[in-house]
N, C-alpha and C positions, 0 to 999 in steps of 0.2 A: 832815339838818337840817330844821327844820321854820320854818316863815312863816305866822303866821296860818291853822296847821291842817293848811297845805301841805304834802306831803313834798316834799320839791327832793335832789336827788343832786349832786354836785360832780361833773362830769367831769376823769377823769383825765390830767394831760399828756401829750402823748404823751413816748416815750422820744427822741433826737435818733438821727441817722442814725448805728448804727454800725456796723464794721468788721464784713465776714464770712472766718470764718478755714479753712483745709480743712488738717485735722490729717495729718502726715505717719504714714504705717506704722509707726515706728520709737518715736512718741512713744502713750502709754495713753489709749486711748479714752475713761478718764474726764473728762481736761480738755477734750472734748466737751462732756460735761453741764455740768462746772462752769462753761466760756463761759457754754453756755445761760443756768446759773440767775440768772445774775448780765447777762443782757441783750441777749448777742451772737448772733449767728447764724455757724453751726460745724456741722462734718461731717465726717467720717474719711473718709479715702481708699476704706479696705475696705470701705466704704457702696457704692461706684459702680466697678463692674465691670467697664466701661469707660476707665478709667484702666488705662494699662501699667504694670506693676512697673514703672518707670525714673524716676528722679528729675526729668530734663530733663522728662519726659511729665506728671509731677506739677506743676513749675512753671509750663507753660506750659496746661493745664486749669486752674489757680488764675486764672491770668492772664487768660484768654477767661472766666470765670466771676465775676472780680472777687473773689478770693476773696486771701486774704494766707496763704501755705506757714507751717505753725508746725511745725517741726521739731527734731531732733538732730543731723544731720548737717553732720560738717567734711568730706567729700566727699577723703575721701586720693587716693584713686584718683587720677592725674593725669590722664589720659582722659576720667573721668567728671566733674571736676572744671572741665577746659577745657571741654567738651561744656554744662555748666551754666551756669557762667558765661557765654559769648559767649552763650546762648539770653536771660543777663536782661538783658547789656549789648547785644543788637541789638535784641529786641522788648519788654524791660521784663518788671516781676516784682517782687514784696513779698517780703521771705522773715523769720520771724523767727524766730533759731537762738534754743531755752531747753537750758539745763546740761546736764548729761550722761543717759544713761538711767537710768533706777531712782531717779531724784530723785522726792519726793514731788508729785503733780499738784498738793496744792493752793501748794506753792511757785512751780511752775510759774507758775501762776495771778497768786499774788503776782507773779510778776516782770514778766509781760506788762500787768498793772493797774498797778501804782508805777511802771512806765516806760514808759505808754501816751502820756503827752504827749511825751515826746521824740522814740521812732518814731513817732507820728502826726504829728509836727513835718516830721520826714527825707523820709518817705513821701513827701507836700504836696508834696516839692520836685525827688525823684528815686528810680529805682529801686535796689535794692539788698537789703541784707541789715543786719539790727539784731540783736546779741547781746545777751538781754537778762539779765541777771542782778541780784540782791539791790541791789547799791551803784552800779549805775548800765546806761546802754544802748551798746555801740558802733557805730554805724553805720558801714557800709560803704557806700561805690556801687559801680553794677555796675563802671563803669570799674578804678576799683583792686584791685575782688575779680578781673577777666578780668587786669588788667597783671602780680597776684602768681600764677594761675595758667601756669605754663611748660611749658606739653606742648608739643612739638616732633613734629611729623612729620613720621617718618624716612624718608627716602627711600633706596632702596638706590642712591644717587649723592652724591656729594662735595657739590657745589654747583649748586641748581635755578637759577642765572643762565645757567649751561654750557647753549648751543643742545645738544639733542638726539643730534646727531649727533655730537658732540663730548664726550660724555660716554662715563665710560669707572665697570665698578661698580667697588665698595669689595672690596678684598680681602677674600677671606674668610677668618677664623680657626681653623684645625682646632682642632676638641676634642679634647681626652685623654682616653680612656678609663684608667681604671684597673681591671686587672684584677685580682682578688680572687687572693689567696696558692693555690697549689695546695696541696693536701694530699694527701700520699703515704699511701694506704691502710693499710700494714703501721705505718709510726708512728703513725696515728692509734689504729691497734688495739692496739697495744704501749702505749700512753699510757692507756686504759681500764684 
């Protein structure tokens, strides 16, 4: 625009502070860019080398880094699961599960933008885990996601109340082998 000859430039607003996301292994490097283009600051795991293959390892560099896990994983593993969980329910963690794999990024995309106020709502208040999909977001906190994981670990003893010395182990159950049918040379050659 111009003023009496002037040129003048409008400065541009800045953007507000937003969310930075560290894409899991699992999910396509493209909805990297597309964060970008559209605002966000985002990065793939496979970027930093430093990061262990391990999921717990992934949450907890999101977390020291301020970054929010955008992932696929429903963690079956019960192990891996438990292991996950108790790391976001004692030290905190963002996590947001989008649809399954081989879904289109930029659906993806839509899902974490149409339901960015609600897990940005969740977030504000507690850690956890937001499934976001088409028709809506479900939050989890860490509590109920560690209360629904049930790994148990086993101890080769009945009951860890039992003093030490009073413990006695769990039987052990033989396996059966089963051994494969013999086969009588002369019939098998008479059968050809």
């Amino acid at each position: 625009m111009s003023t009496n000859g002037i040129l003048t430039v409008k400065p541009h607003p800045q953007p507000p502070n937003l969310e930075h996301f560290l894409v899991d292994s699992d999910v396509d490097p493209e909805l990297v860019l597309l964060l970008r283009k559209v605002g966000f600051k985002a990065t793939h795991v496979t970027r930093h080398p430093s990061i262990p293959n391990d999921d717990t390892q992934v949450l907890i560099w999101g977390r020291e880094h301020n970054y929010i896990l955008v992932c696929h994983d429903k963690h079956r593993d019960a192990k891996t699961r438990y292991a996950f969980y108790s790391e976001m329910y004692y030290h905190g963690g963002q996590v947001i599960r989008v649809g399954k794999p081989g879904q289109s990024t930029l659906r993806l995309l839509g899902c974490i933008l149409a339901q960015r106020h609600r897990w940005q709502e969740f977030f504000s208040k507690d850690s956890g885990e937001a499934t976001v999909h088409p028709s809506g977001c479900n939050p989890n906190t860490a509590s109920e996601l560690l209360a629904r994981s049930k790994y148990k670990l086993r101890l080769p003893f009945e009951d860890p109340a039992i003093p030490l010395r009073d413990r006695k182990p769990l039987k052990k159950t033989k396996k059966t082998r089963h051994k494969p049918p013999s086969i009588n040379q002369s019939d098998f050659l008479h059968n050809l």
